[in-house]
C-alpha positions as CSV (number, residue, x, y, z in Angstrom):
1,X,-66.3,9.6,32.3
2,X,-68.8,9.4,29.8
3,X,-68.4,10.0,26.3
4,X,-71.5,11.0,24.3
5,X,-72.4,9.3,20.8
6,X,-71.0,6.3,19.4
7,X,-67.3,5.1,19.8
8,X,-64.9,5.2,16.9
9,X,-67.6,6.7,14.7
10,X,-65.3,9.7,14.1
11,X,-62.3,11.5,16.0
12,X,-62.7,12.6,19.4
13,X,-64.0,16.2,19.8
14,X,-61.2,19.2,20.4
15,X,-62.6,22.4,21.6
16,X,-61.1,25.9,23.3
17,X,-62.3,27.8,26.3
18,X,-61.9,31.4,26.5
19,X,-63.1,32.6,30.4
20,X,-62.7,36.2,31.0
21,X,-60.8,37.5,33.6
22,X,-63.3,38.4,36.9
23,X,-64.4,35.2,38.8
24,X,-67.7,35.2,38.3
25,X,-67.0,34.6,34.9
26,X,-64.0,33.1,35.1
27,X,-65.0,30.3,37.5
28,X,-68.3,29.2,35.7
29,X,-66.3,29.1,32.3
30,X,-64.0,27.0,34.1
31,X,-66.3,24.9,35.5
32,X,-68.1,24.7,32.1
33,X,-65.1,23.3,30.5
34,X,-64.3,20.9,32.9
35,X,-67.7,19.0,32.2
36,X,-67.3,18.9,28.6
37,X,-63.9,17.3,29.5
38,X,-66.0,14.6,31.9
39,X,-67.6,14.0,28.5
40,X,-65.0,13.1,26.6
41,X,-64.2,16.5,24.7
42,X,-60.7,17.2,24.9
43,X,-60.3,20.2,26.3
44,X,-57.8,23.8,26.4
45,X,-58.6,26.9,28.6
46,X,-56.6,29.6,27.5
47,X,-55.6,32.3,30.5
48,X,-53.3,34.0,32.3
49,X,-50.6,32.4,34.9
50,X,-52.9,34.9,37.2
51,X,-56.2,33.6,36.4
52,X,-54.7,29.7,36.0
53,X,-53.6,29.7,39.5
54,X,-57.5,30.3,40.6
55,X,-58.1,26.8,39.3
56,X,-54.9,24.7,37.9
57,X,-55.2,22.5,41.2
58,X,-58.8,21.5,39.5
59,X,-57.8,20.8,36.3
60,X,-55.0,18.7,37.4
61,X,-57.1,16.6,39.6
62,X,-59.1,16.1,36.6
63,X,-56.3,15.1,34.1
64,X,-55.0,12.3,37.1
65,X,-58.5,11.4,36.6
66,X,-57.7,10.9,32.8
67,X,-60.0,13.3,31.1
68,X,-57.7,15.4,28.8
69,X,-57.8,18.8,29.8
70,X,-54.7,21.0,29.9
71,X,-54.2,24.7,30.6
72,X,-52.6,27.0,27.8
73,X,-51.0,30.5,28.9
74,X,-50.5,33.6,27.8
75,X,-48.3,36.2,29.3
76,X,-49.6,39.9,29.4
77,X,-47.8,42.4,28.0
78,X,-46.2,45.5,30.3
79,X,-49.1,48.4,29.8
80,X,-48.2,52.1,31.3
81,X,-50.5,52.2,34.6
82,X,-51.3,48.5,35.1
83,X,-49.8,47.2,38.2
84,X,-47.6,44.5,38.0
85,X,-49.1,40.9,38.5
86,X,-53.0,42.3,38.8
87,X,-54.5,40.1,35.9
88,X,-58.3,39.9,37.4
89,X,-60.4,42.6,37.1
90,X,-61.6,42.3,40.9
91,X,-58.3,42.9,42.4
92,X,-59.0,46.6,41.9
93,X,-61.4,48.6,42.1
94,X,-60.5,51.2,39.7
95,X,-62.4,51.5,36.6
96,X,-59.0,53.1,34.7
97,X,-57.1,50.0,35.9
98,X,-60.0,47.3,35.0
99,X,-60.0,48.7,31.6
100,X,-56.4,48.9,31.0
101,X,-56.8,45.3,31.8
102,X,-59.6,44.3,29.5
103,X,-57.9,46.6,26.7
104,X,-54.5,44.0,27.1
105,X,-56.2,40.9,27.9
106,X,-58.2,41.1,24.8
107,X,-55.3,42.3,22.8
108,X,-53.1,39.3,23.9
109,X,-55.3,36.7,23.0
110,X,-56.6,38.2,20.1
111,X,-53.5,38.2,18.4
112,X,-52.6,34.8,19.1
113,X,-55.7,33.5,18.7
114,X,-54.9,32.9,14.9
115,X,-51.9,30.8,15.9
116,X,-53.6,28.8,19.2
117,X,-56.1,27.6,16.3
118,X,-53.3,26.4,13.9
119,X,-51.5,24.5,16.9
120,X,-55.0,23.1,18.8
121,X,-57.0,22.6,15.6
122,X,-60.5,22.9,17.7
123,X,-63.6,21.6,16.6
124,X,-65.3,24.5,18.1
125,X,-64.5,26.7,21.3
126,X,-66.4,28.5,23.6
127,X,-65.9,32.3,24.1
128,X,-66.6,34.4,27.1
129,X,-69.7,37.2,25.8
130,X,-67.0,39.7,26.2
131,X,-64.5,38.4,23.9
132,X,-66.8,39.6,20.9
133,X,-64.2,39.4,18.5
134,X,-64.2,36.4,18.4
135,X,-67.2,35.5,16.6
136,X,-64.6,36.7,13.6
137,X,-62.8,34.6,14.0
138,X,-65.1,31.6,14.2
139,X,-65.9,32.8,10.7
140,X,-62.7,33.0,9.3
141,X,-61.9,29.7,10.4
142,X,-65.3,28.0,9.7
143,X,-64.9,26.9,13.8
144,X,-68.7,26.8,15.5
145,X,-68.7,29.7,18.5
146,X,-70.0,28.9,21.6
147,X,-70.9,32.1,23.9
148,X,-70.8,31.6,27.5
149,X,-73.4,33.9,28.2
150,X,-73.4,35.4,32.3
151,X,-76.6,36.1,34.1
152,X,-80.0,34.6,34.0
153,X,-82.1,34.1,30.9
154,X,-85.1,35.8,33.0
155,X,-82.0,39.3,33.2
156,X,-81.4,38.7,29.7
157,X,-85.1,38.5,28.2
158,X,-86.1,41.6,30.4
159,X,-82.6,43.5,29.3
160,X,-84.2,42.8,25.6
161,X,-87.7,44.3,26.5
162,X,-86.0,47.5,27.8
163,X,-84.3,48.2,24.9
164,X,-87.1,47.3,22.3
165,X,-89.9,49.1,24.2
166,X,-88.2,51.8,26.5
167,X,-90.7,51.3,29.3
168,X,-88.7,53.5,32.2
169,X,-88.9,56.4,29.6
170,X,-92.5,56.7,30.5
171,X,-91.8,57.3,33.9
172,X,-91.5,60.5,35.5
173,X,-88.9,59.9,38.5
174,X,-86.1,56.9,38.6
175,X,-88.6,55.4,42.2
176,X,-91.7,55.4,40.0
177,X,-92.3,51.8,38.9
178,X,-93.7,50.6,35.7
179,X,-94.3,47.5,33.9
180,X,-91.7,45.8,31.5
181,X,-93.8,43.9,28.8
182,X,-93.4,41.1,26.9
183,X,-92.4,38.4,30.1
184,X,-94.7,35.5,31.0
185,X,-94.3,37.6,34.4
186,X,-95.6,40.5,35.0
187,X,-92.7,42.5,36.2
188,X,-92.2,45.6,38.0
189,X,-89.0,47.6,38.2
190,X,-87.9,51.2,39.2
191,X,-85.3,53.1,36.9
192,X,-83.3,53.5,40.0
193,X,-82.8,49.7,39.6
194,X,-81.9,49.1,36.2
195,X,-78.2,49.2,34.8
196,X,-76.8,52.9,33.9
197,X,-76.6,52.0,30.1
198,X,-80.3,52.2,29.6
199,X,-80.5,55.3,30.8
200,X,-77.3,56.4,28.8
201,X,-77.2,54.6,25.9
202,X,-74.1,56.8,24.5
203,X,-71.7,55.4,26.9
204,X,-68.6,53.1,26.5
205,X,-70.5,50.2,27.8
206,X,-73.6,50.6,26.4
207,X,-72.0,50.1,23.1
208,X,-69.8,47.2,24.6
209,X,-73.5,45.4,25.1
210,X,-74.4,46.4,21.6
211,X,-71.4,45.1,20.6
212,X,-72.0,41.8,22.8
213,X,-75.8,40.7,21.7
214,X,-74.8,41.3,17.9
215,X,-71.8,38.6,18.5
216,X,-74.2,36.4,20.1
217,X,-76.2,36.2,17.2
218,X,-73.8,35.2,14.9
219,X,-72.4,32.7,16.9
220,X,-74.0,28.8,16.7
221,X,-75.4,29.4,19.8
222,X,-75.0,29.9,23.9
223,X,-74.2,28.3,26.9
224,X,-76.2,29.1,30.3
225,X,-75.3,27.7,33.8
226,X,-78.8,27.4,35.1
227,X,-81.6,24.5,35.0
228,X,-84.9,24.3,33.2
229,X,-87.3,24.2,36.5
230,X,-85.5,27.4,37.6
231,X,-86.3,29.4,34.5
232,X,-87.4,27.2,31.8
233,X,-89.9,29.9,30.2
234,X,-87.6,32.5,29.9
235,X,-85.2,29.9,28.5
236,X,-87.6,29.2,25.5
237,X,-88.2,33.3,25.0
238,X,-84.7,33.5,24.9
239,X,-84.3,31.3,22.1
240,X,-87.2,32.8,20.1
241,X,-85.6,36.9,21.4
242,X,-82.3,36.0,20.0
243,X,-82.9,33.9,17.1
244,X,-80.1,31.3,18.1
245,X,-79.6,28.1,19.6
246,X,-79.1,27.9,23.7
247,X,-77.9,25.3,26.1
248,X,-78.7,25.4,29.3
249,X,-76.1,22.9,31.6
250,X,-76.6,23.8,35.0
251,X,-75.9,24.2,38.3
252,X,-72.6,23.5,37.1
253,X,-70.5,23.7,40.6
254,X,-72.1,20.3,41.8
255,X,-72.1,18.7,38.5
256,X,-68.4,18.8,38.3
257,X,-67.0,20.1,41.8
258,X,-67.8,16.4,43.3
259,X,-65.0,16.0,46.1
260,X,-63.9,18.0,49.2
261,X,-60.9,19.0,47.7
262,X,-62.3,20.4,44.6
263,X,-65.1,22.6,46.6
264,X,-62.4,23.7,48.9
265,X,-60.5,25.4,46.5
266,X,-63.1,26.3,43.9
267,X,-62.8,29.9,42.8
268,X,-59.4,30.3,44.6
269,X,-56.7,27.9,44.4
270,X,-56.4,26.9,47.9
271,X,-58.3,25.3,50.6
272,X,-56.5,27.4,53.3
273,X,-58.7,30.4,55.2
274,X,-56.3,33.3,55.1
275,X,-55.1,34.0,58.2
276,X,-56.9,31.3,60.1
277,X,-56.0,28.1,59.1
278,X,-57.9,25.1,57.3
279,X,-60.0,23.7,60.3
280,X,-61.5,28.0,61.2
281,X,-64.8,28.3,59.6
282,X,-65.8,24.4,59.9
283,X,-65.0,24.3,63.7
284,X,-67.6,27.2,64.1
285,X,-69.9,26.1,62.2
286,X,-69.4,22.8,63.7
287,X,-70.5,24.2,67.0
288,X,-73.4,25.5,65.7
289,X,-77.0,24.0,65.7
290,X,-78.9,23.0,62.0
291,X,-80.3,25.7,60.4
292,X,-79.1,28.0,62.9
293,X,-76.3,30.5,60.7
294,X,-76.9,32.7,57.8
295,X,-74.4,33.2,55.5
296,X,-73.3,37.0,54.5
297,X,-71.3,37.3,51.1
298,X,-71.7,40.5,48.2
299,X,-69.5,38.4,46.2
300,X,-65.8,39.1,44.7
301,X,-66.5,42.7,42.7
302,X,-68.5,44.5,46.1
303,X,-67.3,47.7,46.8
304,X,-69.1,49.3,50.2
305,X,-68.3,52.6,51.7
306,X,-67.1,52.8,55.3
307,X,-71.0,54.2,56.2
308,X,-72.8,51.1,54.7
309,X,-69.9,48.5,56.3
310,X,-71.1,49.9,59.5
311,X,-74.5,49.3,58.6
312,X,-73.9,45.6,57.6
313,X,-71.8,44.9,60.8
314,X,-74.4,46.4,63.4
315,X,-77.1,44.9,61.3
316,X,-76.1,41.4,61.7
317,X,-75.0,42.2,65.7
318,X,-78.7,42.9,65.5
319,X,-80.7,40.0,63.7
320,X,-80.5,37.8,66.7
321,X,-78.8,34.9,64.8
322,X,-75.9,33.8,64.7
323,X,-74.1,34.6,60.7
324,X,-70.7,34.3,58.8
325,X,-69.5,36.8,56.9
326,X,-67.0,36.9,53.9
327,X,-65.6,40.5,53.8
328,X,-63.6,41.3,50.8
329,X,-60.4,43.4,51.8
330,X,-61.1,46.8,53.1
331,X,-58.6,49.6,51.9
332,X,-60.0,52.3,54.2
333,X,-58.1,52.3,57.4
334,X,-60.7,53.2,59.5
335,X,-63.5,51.2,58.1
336,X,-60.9,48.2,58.8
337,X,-60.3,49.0,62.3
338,X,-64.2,49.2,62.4
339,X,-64.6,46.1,61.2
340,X,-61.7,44.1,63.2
341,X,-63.1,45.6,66.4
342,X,-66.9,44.3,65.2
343,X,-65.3,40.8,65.0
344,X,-63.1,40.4,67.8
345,X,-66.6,41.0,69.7
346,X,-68.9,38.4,68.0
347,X,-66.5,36.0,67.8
348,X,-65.6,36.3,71.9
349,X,-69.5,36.1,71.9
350,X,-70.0,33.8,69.2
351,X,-72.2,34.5,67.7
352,X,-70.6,36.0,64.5
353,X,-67.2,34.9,62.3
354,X,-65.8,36.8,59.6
355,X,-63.7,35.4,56.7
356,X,-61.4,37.7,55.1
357,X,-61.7,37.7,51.4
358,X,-61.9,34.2,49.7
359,X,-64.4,31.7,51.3
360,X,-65.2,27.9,49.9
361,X,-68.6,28.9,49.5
362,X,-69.6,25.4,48.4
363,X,-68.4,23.6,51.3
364,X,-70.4,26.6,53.5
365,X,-73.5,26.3,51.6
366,X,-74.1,22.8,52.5
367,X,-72.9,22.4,55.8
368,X,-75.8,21.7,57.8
369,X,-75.4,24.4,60.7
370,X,-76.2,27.0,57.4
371,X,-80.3,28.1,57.5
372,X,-80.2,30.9,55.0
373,X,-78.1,33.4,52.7
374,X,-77.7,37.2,52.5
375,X,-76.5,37.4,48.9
376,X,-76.0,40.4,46.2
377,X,-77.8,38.1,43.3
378,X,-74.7,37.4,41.4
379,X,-76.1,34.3,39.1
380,X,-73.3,32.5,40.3
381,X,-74.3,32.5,44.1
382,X,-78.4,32.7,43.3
383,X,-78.0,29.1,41.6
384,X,-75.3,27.8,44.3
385,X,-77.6,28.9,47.2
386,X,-80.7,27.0,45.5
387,X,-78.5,24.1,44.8
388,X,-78.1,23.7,48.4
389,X,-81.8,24.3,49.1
390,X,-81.3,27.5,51.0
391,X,-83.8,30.4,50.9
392,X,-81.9,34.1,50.3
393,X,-82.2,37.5,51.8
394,X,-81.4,39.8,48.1
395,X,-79.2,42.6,48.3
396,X,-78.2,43.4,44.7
397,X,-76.1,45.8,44.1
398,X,-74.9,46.2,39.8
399,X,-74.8,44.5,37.0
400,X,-78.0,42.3,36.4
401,X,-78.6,41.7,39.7
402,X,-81.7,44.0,40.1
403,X,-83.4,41.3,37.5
404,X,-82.3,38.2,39.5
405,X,-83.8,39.5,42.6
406,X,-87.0,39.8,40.8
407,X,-86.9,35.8,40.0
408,X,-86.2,35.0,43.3
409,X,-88.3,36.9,45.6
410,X,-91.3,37.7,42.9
411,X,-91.5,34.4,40.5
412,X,-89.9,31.4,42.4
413,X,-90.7,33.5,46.4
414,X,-87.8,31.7,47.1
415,X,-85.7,34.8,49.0
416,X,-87.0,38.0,51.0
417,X,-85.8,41.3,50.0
418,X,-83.5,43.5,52.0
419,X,-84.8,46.7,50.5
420,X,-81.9,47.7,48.3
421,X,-83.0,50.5,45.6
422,X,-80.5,51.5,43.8
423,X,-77.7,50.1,40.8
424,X,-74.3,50.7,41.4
425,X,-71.9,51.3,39.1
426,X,-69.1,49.0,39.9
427,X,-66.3,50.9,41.8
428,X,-68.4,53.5,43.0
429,X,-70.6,53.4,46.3
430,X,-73.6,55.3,45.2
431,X,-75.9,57.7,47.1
432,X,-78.3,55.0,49.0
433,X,-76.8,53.1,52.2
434,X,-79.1,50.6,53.3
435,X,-80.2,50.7,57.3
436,X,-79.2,48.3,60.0
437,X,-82.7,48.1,60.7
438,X,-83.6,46.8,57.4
439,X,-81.1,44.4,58.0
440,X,-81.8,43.1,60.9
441,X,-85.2,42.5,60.0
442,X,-84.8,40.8,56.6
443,X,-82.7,38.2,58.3
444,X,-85.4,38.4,61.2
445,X,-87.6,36.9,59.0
446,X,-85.9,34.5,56.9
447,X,-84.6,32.8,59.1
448,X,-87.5,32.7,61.8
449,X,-90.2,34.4,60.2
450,X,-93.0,32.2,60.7
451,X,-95.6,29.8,58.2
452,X,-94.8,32.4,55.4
453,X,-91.7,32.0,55.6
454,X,-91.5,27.8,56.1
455,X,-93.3,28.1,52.6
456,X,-90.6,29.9,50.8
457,X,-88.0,27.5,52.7
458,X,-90.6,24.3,51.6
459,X,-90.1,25.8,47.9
460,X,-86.7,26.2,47.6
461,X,-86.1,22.8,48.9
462,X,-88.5,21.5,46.3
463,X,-86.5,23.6,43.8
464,X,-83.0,22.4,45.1
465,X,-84.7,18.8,44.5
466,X,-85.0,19.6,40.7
467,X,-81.7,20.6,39.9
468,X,-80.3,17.9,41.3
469,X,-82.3,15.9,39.1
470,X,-81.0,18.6,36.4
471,X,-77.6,17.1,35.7
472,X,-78.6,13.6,36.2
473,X,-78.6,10.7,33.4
474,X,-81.7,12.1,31.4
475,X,-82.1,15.3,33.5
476,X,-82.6,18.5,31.4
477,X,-79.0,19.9,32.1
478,X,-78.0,16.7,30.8
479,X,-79.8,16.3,28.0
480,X,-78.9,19.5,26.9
481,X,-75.3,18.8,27.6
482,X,-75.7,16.0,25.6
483,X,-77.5,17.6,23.0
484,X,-75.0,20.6,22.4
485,X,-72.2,17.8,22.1
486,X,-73.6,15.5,19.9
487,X,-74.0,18.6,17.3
488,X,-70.4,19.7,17.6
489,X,-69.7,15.8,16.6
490,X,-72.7,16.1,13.4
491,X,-70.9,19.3,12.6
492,X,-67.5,17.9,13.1
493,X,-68.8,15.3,10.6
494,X,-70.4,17.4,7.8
495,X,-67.0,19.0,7.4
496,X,-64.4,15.8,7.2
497,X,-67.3,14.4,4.4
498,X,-66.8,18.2,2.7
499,X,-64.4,17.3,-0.5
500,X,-61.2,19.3,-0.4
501,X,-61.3,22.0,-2.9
């Protein structure tokens, strides 16, 4: 453990983490915190016994360890038409339920938030983006606000450009493209692929993200999870877009997710496959040759109708490699049955497995048998997947994934496109369903494409090379860890010299 700045010079840093309740937030926050704790921050996350259980086993292999990090928990209240015990938001897929659960989660801590700063006395905490009252009370209580901020800085700076210059109101259909200005890239987008709320700027969450950027703002400044050499000049628009200070202190799973145990049950608690046992997926990929598998995961908020299921299954029967795919529980009957049939057959063959719902993606990523990833551009498995110096096939389906697959496949050519062409709204399937064929021939040529194709594989390897060196002694990540700390300590300082009025 290392502890930044010099010893004794004042009291050991307190702070509070805040992760919001979906794992792709949750996780990283987590994960977040638990490097400060390396540190030698002393460290609460404040949750839910739900969320807590994703990764308690973590944070107390990290307090044996003797970093200080606890877990504080708060129960939800009973709220007319929330299930019992569902506590993340992607254990539904109902928009009514997730917001009856954002409503209560944010009313629970909110009102004890006043009384977890009395008994933790932080020196400053970092806040999920979605907890935006929270930069309140950071004011109230003179506490610097961190914002954990999701997504890429290239999303976020192209996100900005949308809603200063309103470039896809100058189109005259949602597949025409057109040019969003102000990047050091020049990129093109469709309005089929940008997120509903710039097309509707009236609704719920449009405001929500109104809401969001203005607390970001006035907080001391933001926390990414990615690495300079993956985005570095969108990193220093960022800073001059928004005004405020950013840190970026990435990839964060291998900085602090160092040991078998703690990539096993990263993101879910346990290092068991459901249904299957511990030794299930290695033996497989055991038995495969290097390079040989592609991995198949939409991450832990998909939601695919029974057509597009379909699709995916005879898509990978027809790649001609051998894949493993992490299907998240399927509530449709007959898309199950589908889909249980589809596996009993590649895996007599064996040339497929299927994981049910959780997978230890870390472990996976870096087994050698692994060539290449079909992945929905979620920021948490885009940096992951370049961590472990594997090229992508980009399927992006909501959220700000549409941007990410622009970095990957346009600016870094570090991933090949599936063809996807429309956002999502979470929950809902949407109109396009994307062909086995397309499939098929993605993975075709990712994974045996051809000199093209080495090339992108030669550059993500160099790429996976630098963000190693990210979070190493002097590294960028590191630096910038150590940066962010350091002023929490000056700041911590200033106020202990401040006479007492």
């Amino acid at each position: 453990m290392e502890s930044f700045g010099v010893e004794g010079e004042y009291e050991k840093l307190k702070a509070i983490f805040l992760p919001f309740i979906t794992p792709s937030h949750l996780v990283p926050v987590v994960d977040i915190a638990r490097i400060f704790a390396m540190h030698g921050v002393d460290v609460t996350i404040i949750t839910t016994p739900g969320n807590a259980a994703v990764f308690q086993s973590s944070i107390d292999r990290d307090a044996s360890r003797g970093r200080s990090i606890q877990t504080h928990l708060v129960q939800l209240p009973h709220v007319p038409g929330l299930p019992e015990g569902v506590e993340t938001i992607n254990a539904t897929t109902s928009k009514d339920i997730a917001s009856k659960l954002f409503e209560a989660l944010n009313k629970t801590i909110q009102t004890q938030f006043q009384q977890l700063l009395h008994q933790y006395k932080p020196d400053f905490f970092v806040s999920d983006m979605f907890y935006t009252w929270s930069v309140d009370a950071a004011a109230e209580f003179g506490i610097p606000r961190l914002i954990y901020v999701g997504g890429t800085y290239f999303a976020h700076c192209a996100m900005d450009s949308l809603e200063r210059f309103e470039p896809h109101k100058k189109v005259e259909s949602d597949d025409e493209s057109f040019l969003i200005p102000g990047l050091p890239y020049n990129l093109e987008m469709t309005r089929s692929q940008i997120p509903e709320r710039f097309k509707k700027p009236d609704d719920t969450f449009s405001y929500l993200m109104k809401i969001v950027k203005e607390s970001e703002k006035r907080s001391h400044g933001s926390l990414f999870k990615s690495f300079y050499a993956f985005e570095g000049a969108y990193e220093e628009l960022y800073r001059t877009i928004m005004g405020t200070k950013s840190w970026n202190v990435g990839p964060i799973s291998s900085w602090v997710n160092q040991d078998a145990a703690d990539k096993g049950s990263r993101g879910h608690g346990k290092e068991v496959e459901e249904g299957k046992g511990k030794e299930g997926w290695l033996a497989w990929l055991n038995s495969k040759k290097k390079g040989s598998v592609v991995y198949v995961c939409f991450g832990s908020m998909n939601n695919f109708s029974g057509t597009q299921i379909r699709e995916i299954a005879h898509g990978l029967e027809d790649c001609g490699h051998d894949f493993m795919w992490v299907v998240r529980k399927i509530d449709e009957d007959e898309s199950r049955a589908v889909v249980e049939e589809f596996e009993k057959r590649v895996e007599a063959s064996e040339k497929g497995y299927l994981i049910w719902g959780w997978a230890p993606q870390l472990l996976i990523l870096e087994h050698p048998a692994v060539g290449g990833v079909v992945t929905h551009c979620g920021m948490n498995t885009v940096i992951e997947t370049v961590d472990a110096g594997l090229p992508m096939v980009t399927w992006p389906l909501f959220a700000e994934q549409f941007f990410n697959e622009r970095l990957v496949v346009d600016v870094l050519k570090i991933a090949v496109p599936v063809g996807a062409k429309e956002w999502k709204t979470w929950g809902e399937f949407g109109n396009e369903v994307v062909g086995r064929e397309k499939i098929a021939k993605a993975i075709g040529l990712l994974m045996g494409g051809g000199e093209e194709y080495e090339e992108v594989r030669r550059r993500v390897k160099a790429l996976s090379e630098e963000a190693k060196k990210a979070i190493q002694i002097g590294g960028s990540s590191y630096n910038s860890l150590k940066d962010v700390i350091q002023e929490m300590k000056l700041l911590k300082l200033e106020k202990l010299k401040k006479p007492v009025a």
